[in-house]
C-alpha positions as CSV (number, residue, x, y, z in Angstrom):
1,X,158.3,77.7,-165.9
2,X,157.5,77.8,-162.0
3,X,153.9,76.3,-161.1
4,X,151.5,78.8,-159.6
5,X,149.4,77.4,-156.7
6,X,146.3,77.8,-159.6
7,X,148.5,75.4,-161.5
8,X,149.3,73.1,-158.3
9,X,145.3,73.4,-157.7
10,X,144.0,72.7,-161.3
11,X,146.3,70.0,-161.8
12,X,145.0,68.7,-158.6
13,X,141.2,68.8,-159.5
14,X,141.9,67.5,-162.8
15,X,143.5,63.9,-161.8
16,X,140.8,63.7,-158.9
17,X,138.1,64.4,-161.4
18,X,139.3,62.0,-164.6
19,X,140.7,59.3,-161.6
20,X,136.8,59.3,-160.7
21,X,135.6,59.6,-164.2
22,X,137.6,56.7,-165.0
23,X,136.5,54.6,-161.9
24,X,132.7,55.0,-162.8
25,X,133.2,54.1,-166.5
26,X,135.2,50.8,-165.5
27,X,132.7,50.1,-163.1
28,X,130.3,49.5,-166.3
29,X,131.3,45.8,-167.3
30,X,129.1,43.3,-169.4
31,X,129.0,40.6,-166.8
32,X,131.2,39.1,-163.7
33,X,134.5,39.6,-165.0
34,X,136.8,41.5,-162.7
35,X,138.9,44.7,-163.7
36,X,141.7,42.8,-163.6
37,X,140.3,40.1,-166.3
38,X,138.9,43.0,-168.6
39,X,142.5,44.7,-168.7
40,X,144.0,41.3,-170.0
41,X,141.4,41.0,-172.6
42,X,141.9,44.2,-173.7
43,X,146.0,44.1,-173.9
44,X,145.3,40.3,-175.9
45,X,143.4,42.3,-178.5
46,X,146.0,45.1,-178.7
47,X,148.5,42.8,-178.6
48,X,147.4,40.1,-181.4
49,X,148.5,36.9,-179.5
50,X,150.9,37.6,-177.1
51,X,153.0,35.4,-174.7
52,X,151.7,35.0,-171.0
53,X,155.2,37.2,-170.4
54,X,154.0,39.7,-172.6
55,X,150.7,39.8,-171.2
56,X,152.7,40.0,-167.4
57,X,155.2,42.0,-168.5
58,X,152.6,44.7,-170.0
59,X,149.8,44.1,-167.3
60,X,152.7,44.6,-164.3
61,X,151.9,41.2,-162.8
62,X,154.0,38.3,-161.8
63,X,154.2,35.7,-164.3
64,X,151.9,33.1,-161.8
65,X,149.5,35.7,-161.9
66,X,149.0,35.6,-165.3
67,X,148.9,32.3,-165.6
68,X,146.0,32.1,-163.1
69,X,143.8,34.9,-164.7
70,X,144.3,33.6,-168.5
71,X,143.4,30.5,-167.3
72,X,140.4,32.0,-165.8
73,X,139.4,33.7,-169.0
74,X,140.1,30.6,-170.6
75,X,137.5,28.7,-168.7
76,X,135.1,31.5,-169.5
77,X,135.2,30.9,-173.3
78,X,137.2,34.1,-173.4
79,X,140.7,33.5,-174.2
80,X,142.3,30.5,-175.4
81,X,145.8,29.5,-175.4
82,X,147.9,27.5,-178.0
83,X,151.4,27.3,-178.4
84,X,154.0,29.0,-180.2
85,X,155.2,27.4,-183.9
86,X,158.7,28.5,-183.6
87,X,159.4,27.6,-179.9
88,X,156.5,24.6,-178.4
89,X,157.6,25.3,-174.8
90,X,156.3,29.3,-175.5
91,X,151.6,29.9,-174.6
92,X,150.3,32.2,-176.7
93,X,146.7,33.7,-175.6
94,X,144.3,35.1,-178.5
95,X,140.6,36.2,-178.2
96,X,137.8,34.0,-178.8
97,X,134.8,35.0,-180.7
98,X,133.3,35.0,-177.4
99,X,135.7,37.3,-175.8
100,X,135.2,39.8,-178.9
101,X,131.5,40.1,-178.1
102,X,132.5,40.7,-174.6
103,X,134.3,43.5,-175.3
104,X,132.2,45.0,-177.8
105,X,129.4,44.7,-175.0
106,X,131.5,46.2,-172.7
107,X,132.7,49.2,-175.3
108,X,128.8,49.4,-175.5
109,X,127.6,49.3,-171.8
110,X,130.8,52.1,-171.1
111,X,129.5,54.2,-174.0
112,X,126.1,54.1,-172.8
113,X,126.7,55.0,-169.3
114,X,128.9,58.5,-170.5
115,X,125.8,59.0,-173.0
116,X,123.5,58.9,-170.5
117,X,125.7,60.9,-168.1
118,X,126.0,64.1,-171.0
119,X,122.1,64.1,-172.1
120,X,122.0,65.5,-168.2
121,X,124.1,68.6,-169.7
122,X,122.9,71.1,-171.4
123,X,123.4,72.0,-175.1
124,X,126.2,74.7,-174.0
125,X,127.6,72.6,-171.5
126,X,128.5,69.8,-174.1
127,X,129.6,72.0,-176.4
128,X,131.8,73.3,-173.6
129,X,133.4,69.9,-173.2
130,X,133.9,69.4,-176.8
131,X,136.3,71.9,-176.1
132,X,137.4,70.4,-173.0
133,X,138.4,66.8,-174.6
134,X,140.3,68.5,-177.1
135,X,142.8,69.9,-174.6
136,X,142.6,66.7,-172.6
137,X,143.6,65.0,-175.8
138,X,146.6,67.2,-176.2
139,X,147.4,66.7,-172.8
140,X,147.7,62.9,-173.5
141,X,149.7,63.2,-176.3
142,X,153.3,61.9,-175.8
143,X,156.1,64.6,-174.9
């Protein structure tokens, strides 16, 4: 199937407009953590207890990197690291309870902000973009 220029345009409005989308709602964090730090916690709880590699290799950062921003979590009563059983010279990083209220807070706070963003629509309009998340779901399903 060749692209039209409507395609080429659409497809164009569409990554601007969820890029931006996506930009406000991470704006909307619980307290001074950066992006950075709130993508880690967020890949620990995925994750379970991964390695700092894991964490790296998933995050696309440099080992050091890592280290430095679990660390950083770590003195913020986020994260905490212990070490492996099978293999001592192996850091695994879990959640605290701490860090799971931060990220419930920060589900909250993002939640809020898009709430507040669709009361501005009207009853039509948010039916309309029922419609609309259901094809941007299917777009986001795997190939």
């Amino acid at each position: 199937m060749t692209a039209t220029s409507q395609d080429v345009e659409l497809a164009a409005r569409l990554r601007l407009a969820v890029g931006r989308l996506s930009r406000k709602i991470r704006q909307q964090v619980a307290e001074e953590v950066t992006q950075s730090q709130v993508s880690v916690l967020y890949s620990v709880e995925r994750l379970g207890h991964p390695t700092l590699g894991e964490l790296a290799t998933l995050e696309q950062v440099q080992p050091p990197s890592m280290t430095r921003q679990v660390d950083s979590l770590e003195a913020g009563g986020l994260l905490q690291k212990g070490g492996d059983p099978d293999d001592r010279r192996v850091a695994r990083v879990e959640l605290t309870t701490t860090g799971r209220r931060f990220l419930q807070r920060n589900r909250s706070l993002r939640n809020a902000y898009l709430v507040r963003r669709l009361a501005r629509l009207s009853p039509g309009e948010r039916e309309h973009l029922c419609e609309l998340v259901s094809l941007i779901e299917h777009l986001a399903e795997p190939e």
